[in-house]
C-alpha positions as CSV (number, residue, x, y, z in Angstrom):
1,X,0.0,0.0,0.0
2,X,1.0,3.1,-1.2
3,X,1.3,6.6,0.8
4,X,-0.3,9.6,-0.8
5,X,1.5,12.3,-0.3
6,X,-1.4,14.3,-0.1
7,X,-1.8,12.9,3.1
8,X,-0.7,13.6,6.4
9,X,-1.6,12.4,9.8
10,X,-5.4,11.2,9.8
11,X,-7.3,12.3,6.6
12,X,-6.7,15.9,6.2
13,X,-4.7,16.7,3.1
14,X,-1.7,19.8,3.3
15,X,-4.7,22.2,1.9
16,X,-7.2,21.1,4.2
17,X,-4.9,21.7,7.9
18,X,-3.5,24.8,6.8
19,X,-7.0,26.1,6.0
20,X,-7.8,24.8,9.7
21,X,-4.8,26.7,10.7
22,X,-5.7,29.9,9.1
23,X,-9.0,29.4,11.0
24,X,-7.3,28.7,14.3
25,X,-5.0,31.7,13.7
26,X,-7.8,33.9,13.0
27,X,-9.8,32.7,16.0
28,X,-6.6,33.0,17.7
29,X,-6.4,36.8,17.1
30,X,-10.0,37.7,17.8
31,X,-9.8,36.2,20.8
32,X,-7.0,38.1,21.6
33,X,-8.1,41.6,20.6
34,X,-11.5,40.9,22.8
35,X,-9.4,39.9,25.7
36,X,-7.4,43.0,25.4
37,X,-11.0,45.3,25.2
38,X,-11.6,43.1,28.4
39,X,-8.9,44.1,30.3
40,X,-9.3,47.7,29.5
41,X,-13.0,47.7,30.1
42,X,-11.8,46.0,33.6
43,X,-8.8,48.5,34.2
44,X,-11.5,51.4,33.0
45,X,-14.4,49.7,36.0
46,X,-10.8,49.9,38.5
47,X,-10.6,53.3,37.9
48,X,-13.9,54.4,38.0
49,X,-14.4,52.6,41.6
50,X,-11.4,54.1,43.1
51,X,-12.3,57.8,42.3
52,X,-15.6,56.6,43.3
53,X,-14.2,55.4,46.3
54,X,-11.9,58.6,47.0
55,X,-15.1,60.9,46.5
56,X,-17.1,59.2,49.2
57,X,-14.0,59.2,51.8
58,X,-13.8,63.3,51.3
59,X,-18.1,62.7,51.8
60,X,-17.7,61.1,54.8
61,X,-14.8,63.4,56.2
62,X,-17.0,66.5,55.4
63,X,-20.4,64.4,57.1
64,X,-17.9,64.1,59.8
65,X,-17.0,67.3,60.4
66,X,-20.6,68.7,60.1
67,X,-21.5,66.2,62.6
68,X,-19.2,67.5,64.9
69,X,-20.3,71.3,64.0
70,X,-24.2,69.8,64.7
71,X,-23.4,68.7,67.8
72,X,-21.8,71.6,69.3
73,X,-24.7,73.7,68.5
74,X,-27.3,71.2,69.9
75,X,-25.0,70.9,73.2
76,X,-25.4,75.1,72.8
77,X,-29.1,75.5,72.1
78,X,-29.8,73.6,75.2
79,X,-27.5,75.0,77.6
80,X,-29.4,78.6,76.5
81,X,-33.1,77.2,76.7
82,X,-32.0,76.0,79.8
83,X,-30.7,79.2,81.3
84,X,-32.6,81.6,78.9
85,X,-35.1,83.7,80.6
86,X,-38.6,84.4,77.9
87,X,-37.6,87.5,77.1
88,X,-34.0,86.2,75.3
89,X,-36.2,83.9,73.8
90,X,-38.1,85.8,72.3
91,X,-35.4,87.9,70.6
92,X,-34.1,84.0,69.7
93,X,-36.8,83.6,67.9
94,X,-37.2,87.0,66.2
95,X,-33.9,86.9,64.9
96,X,-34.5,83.9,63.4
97,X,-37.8,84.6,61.7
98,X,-35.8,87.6,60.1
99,X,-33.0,85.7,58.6
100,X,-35.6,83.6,57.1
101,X,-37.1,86.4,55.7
102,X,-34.0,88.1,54.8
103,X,-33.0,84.7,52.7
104,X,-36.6,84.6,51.2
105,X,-36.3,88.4,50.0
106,X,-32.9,87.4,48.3
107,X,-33.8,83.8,46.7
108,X,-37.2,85.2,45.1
C-alpha cells in the first residue's frame, strides 16, 4: 500500500490543515483583541471605583465634620433654653424669623 502524499496524519490533506490553521489563527487573534477590550474595560471599572471610592471618603470626612459642627450647636441651644429667661427667647426667635425672611427676600 502506497502513501499519498497528499496525506498527512489522519485524513486531512496539506490544503485542508493549513486552511484549519488559518482558521485557528484567525480565532486566535480575535480572541485576543477581545481579551485585550476586556482588560481595559476592567482596568476602566478599577478606575472608576477608586475615584468613586476617593469621593465618598472626602463625603464622609466632610459628614464628619458637620457632625461634629451639629453637635456643638445642639449641646449650645440647650444650655441657653436652659438658662434663657422668655424674654431672650423671644429675641431668639425673632432673629430667626428675620433671617428667614432676609433669605426669602434674596432667593425670590
Amino acid at each position: 500500500m502506497e502513501r499519498d502524499p497528499q496525506k498527512i496524519k489522519g485524513r486531512y490533506t496539506y490544503g485542508e490543515q493549513e486552511m484549519m490553521e488559518e482558521g485557528i489563527d484567525r480565532g486566535l487573534s480575535k480572541l485576543s483583541s477581545n481579551t485585550r477590550l476586556l482588560i481595559d474595560n476592567a482596568l476602566g471599572i478599577k478606575e472608576s471605583i477608586a475615584r468613586g471610592n476617593s469621593e465618598l471618603d472626602r463625603l464622609n470626612s466632610g459628614m464628619s465634620e458637620m457632625q461634629g459642627l451639629f453637635a456643638g450647636s445642639l449641646t449650645r441651644l440647650q444650655n441657653m433654653t436652659k438658662t434663657a429667661t422668655t424674654k431672650q427667647m423671644g429675641y431668639v426667635v425673632l432673629f430667626i424669623v428675620f433671617v428667614f425672611l432676609i433669605v426669602y427676600y434674596f432667593l425670590f
